[in-house]
N, C-alpha and C positions, 0 to 999 in steps of 0.2 A: 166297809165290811162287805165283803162279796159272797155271792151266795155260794164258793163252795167252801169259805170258811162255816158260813151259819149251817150247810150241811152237814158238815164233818164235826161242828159242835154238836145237835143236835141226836147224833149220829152215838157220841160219844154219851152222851147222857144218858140216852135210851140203853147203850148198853151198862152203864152203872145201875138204869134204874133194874134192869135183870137179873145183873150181879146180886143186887142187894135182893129181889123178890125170890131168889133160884132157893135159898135155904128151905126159909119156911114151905114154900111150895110143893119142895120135893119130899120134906117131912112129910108132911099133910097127905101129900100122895099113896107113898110110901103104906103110910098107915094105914092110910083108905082102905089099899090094898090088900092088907093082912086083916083088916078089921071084915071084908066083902068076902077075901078067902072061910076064915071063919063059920062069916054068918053061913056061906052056903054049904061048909061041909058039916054043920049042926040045924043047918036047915032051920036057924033063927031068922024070917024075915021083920027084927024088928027096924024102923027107920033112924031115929033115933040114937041108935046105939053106936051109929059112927061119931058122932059130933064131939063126944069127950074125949076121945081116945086123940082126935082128932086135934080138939086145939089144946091138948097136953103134949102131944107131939110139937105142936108150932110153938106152942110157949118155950120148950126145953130147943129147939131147936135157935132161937132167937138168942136165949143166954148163954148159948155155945157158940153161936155165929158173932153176937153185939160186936166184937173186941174188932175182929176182922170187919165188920160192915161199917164201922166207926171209922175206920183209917181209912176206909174205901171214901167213904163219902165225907173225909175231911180230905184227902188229897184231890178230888174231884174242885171240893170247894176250893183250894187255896189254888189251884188251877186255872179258877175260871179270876179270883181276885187278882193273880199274879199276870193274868194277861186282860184285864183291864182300859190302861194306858197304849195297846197294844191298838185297841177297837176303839178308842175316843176320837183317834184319829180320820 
């Protein structure tokens, strides 16, 4: 195993683990966003009042994403099983 295979794995993981964080992240964002626009043009500073909006965005964003983030991270897996016998060597 040479290190610029373990790079290039590595390498490769980190960008599945993105893939898979990019959804909810960007939801969450997003929200934050509209929820901060909001509070400051009603001049609500309560704190609070982001966190619901917040992880009902990331939950609904998760059961829109699952189907896609499943075949991400089962092709990633059968990837890494299928070259296996590849690295025992």
């Amino acid at each position: 195993m040479s290190p610029d295979f373990v790079a290039a794995f590595f390498m490769e993981a980190f960008k599945t683990a993105i893939l898979l964080a990019a959804p909810m992240l960007g939801a969450g964002l997003i929200v934050g966003l509209l929820v901060s626009m909001f509070q400051a043009a009603t001049q609500i500073n309560e704190m609070t009042l982001v966190f619901i909006p917040k992880m009902l965005a990331v939950g609904a964003a998760l059961l829109v994403f699952f189907p896609w983030m499943l075949e991400l991270m089962m092709d990633f897996t059968c990837n890494v099983f299928i070259n296996i016998p590849s690295l025992a060597r």
